[in-house]
C-alpha positions in Angstrom: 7.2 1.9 24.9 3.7 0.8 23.9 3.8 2.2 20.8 6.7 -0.1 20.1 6.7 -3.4 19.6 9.5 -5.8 20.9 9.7 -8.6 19.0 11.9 -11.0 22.0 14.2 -14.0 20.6 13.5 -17.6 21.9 16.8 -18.6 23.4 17.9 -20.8 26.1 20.7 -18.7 27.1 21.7 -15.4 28.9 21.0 -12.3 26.7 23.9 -9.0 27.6 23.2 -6.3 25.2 26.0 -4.6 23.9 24.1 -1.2 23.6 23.7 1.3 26.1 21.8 4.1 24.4 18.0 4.1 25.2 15.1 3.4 22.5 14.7 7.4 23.1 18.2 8.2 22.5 18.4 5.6 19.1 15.0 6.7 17.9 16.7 10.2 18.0 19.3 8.9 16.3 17.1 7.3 13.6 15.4 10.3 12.7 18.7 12.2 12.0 19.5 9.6 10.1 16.8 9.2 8.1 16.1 12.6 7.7 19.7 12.7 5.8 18.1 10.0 3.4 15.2 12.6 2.8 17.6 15.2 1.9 19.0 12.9 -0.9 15.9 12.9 -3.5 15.7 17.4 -3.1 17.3 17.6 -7.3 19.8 20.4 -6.7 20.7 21.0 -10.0 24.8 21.8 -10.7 25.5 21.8 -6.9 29.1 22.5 -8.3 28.6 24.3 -11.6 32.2 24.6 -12.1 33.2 21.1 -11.7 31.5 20.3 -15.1 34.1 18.7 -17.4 34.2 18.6 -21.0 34.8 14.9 -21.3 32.8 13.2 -19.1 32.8 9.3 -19.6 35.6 8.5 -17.4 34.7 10.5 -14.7 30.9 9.2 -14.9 32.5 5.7 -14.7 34.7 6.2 -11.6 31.6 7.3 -9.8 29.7 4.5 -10.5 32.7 2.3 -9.2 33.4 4.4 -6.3 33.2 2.7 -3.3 29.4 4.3 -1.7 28.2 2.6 -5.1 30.4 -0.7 -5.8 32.1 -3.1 -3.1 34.5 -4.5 -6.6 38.2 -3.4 -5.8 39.1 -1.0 -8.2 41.1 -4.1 -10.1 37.8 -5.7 -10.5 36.2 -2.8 -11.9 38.6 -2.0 -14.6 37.6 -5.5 -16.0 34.0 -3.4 -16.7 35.7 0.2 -17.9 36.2 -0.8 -21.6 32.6 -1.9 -22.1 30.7 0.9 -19.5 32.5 3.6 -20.9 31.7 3.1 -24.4 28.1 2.6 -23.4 28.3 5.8 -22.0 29.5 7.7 -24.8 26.7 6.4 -26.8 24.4 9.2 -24.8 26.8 11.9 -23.7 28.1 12.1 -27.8 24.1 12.9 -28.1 24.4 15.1 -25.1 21.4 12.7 -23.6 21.1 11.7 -19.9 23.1 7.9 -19.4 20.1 5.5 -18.7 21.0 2.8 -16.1 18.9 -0.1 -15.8 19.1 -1.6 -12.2 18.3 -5.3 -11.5 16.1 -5.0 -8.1 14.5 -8.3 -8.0 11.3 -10.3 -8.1 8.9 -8.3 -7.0 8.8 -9.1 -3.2 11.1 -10.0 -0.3 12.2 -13.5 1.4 11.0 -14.7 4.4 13.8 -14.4 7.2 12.2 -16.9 8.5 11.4 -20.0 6.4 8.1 -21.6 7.4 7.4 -19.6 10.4 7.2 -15.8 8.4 5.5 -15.4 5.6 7.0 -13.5 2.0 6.9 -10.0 2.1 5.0 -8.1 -0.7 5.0 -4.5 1.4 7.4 -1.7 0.0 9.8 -0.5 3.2 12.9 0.9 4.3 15.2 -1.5 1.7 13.4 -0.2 -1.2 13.9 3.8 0.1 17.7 3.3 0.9 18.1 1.8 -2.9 16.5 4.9 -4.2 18.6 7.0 -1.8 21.8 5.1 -3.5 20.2 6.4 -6.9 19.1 9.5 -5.8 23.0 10.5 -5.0 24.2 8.6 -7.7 22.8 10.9 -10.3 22.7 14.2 -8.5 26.8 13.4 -8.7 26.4 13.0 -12.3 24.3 15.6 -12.8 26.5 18.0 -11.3 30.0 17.0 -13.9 27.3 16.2 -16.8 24.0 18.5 -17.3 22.0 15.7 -19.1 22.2 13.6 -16.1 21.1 10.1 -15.4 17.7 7.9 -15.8 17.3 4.9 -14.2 15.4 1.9 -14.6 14.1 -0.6 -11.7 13.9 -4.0 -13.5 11.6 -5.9 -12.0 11.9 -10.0 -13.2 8.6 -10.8 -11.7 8.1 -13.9 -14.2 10.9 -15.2 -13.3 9.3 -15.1 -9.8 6.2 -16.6 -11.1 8.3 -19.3 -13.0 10.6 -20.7 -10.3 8.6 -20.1 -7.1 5.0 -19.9 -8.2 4.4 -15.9 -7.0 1.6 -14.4 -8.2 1.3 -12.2 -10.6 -1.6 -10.2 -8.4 1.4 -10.3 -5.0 4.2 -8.9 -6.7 1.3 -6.1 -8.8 0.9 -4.9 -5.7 4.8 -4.3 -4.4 5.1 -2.6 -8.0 2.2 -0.5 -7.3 3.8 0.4 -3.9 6.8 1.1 -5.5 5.4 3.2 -8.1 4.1 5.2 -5.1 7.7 5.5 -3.8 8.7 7.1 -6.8 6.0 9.3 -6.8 6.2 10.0 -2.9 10.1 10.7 -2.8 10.1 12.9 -6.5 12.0 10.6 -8.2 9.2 9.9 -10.6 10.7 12.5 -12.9 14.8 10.8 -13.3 13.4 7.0 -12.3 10.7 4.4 -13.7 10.0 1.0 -13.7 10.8 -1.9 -16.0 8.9 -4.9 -15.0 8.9 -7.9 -16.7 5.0 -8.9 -16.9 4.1 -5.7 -18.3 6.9 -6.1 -21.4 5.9 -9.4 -22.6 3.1 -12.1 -22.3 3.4 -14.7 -19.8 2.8 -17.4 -23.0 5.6 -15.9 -24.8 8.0 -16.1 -21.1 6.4 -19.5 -21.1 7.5 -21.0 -24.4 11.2 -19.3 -23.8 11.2 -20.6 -20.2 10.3 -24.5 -21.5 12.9 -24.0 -24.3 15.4 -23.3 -21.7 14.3 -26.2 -19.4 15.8 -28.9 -22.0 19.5 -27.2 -21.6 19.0 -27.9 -17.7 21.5 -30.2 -16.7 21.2 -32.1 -13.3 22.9 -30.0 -10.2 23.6 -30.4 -6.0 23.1 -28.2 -3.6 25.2 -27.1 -0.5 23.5 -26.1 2.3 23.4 -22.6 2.0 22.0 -22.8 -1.5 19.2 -25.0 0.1 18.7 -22.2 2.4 18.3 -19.7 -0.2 15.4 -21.6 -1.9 14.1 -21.9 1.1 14.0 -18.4 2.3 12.3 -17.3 -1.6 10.1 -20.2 -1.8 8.8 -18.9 1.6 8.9 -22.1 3.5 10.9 -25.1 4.1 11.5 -27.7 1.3 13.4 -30.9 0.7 16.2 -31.5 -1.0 14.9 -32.7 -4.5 12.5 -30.1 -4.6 15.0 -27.5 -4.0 17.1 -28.6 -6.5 13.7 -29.0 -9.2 13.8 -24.7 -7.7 17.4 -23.7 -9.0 16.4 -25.7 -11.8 14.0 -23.7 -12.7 15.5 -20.5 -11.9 18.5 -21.1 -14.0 16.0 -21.8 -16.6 14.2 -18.7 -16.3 16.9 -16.2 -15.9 17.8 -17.1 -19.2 14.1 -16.4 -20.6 14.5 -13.1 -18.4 17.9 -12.6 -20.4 16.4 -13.4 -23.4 12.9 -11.7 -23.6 14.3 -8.0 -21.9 17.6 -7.7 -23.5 15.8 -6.0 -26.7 14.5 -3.6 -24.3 17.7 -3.0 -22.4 19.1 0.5 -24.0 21.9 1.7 -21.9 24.3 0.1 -18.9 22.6 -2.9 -16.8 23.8 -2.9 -12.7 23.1 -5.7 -10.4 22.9 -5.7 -6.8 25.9 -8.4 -6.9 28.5 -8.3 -9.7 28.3 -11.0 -12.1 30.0 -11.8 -15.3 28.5 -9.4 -17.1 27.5 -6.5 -15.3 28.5 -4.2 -12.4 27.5 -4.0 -9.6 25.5 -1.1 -7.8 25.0 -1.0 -3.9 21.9 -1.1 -2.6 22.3 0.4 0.4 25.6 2.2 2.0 28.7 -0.3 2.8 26.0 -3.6 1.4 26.6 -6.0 -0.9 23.6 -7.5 -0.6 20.1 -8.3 -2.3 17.6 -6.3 -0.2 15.0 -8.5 -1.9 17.0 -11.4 0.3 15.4 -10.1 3.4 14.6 -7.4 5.5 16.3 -4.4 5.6 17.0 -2.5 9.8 18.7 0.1 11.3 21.3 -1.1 14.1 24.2 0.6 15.7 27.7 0.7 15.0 30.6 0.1 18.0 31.1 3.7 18.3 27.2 4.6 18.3 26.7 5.2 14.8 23.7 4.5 12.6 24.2 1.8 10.1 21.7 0.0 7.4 21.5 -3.9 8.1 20.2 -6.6 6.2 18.2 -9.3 8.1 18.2 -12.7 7.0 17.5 -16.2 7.7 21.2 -16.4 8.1 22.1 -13.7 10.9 18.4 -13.0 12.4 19.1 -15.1 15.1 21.8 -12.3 16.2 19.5 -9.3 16.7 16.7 -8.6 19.0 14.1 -6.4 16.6 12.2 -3.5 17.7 9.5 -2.3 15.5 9.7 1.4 15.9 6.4 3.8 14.0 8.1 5.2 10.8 8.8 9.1 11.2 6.1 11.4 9.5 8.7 13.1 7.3 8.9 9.7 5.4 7.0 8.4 2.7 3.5 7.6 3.4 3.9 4.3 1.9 6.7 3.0 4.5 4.9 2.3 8.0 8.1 1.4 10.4 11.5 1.1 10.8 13.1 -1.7 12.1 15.6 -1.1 14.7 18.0 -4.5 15.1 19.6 -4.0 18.1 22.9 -6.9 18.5 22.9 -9.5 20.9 25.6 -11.6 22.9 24.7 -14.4 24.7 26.6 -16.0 27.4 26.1 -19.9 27.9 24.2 -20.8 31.3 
């Protein structure tokens, strides 16, 4: 065990693990797992030749809302089918691949623990299991529609800049990482990035962003919200200046809207449905922003491997073990975290 490190919880009660397996026995476990992620991002083109179909719009759409890609009911999803599938004729009429532009975040990931963790600029296991997610998504369309799919990470790293002050050199260096990613896992060739500080000019994000501030109007928080500026900002604030940080953000997501939309040429997924666009899981059975913590590997009841994303708001539940990443993973992601569940029993 010395090449792992336990990272123990501060509690002042008993601590009964539910989990019986040994670190041996889950790191085995891990590997299979992982190893099945791997697999994903091998391009096997027309896996099932014969399934290709003439027509393919529908069919490309009910993949997307399937439910390994969208947690919407399939109620909720139909409210999107008039508008996706349109957008999708526009390439398959030209007998193009669809291009997808997925909504990934800032640039970096939250603390899960405000004040006391710092933010996290280092490319790891959330960022692989979203390209895993895309990786099956468009061998499945590839396999009913030749052309394929291309996807585009967004990255809104001014918006970053512009609501929590993150610098521009912090979240260079997750993109570079993430470039390597693509690069490392062969995706380079059906994914690229979009990133916002290399589309425009910070002084033309900056005269959009002040144009939005005057449509600001005043706001409360609840408690949660207060949390989640917290947990981006990186460290604890009060309660006016978390409210001058949603400010802010509201004011530049709608620069961000503005300023990329001309540059937005196919169907736009977020990690959480919205208004306005679908949604696109960004890791098996989450509906989650990996970008809103950390993402782990923990154990189902019946002993079976499941992605986990830790937070400020359920970290307190987990003990985490740091475990050395396998070698048959990308270069650029140096451990896994195993979060295994906790009960505790008051003294």
């Amino acid at each position: 065990m010395t090449q792992r490190k336990i990272n123990k919880l501060s509690m002042n009660s008993k601590v009964i693990f539910t989990c019986s397996p040994t670190l041996q026995q889950v790191s085995t476990q891990i590997d299979l797992y992982l190893k099945n992620v791997m697999d994903s991002f091998a391009c096997n083109e027309n896996d099932n030749s014969s399934s290709i179909i003439e027509n393919p719009n529908q069919k490309i759409f009910d993949i997307l809302t399937s439910r390994r890609y969208c947690y919407l009911s399939k109620k909720q999803a139909s409210e999107f089918s008039s508008k996706t599938i349109k957008s999708i004729g526009k390439f398959t009429d030209k007998n193009k691949p669809v291009n997808f532009y997925y909504d990934l975040g800032g640039g970096y990931r939250a603390t899960t623990l405000p004040g006391q963790t710092n933010l996290n600029y280092e490319v790891g296991l959330g960022e692989l299991l979203a390209l895993h997610q895309v990786a099956l998504f468009s061998r499945e369309i590839k396999n009913i529609y030749p052309p394929g799919a291309y996807f585009y990470i967004v990255i809104d790293n001014l918006c970053a800049l512009f609501t929590n002050d993150i610098s521009l050199d912090n979240t260079s260096h997750y993109i570079d990482q993430l470039r390597q990613l693509l690069y490392q896992t062969k995706l380079n060739d059906r994914v690229a990035l979009l990133v916002e500080s290399e589309t425009f000019p910070v002084s033309g994000y900056h005269a959009e962003f002040i144009k939005n501030s005057q449509k600001t109007a005043n706001i409360s928080l609840t408690s949660a919200e207060h949390e989640n500026v917290n947990r981006f900002l990186g460290r604890e604030c009060d309660k006016k200046e978390a409210i001058e940080r949603v400010m802010r953000y509201q004011s530049a997501s709608e620069a961000t809207e503005s300023l990329i939309q001309p540059f937005i040429n196919g169907i736009r997924l977020t990690q959480r449905a919205n208004q306005n666009t679908l949604c696109f899981r960004s890791f098996k059975g989450g509906d989650q922003r990996i970008q809103a913590g950390s993402m782990a590997l923990s154990l189902e009841p019946g002993g079976k491997i499941k992605p986990i994303l830790l937070t400020s708001r359920n970290i307190d539940r987990y003990e985490r073990i740091s475990l050395p990443a396998p070698n048959f993973l990308p270069k650029i992601i140096s451990e896994i975290i195993f979060a295994r569940p906790i009960h505790t029993q008051s003294k």
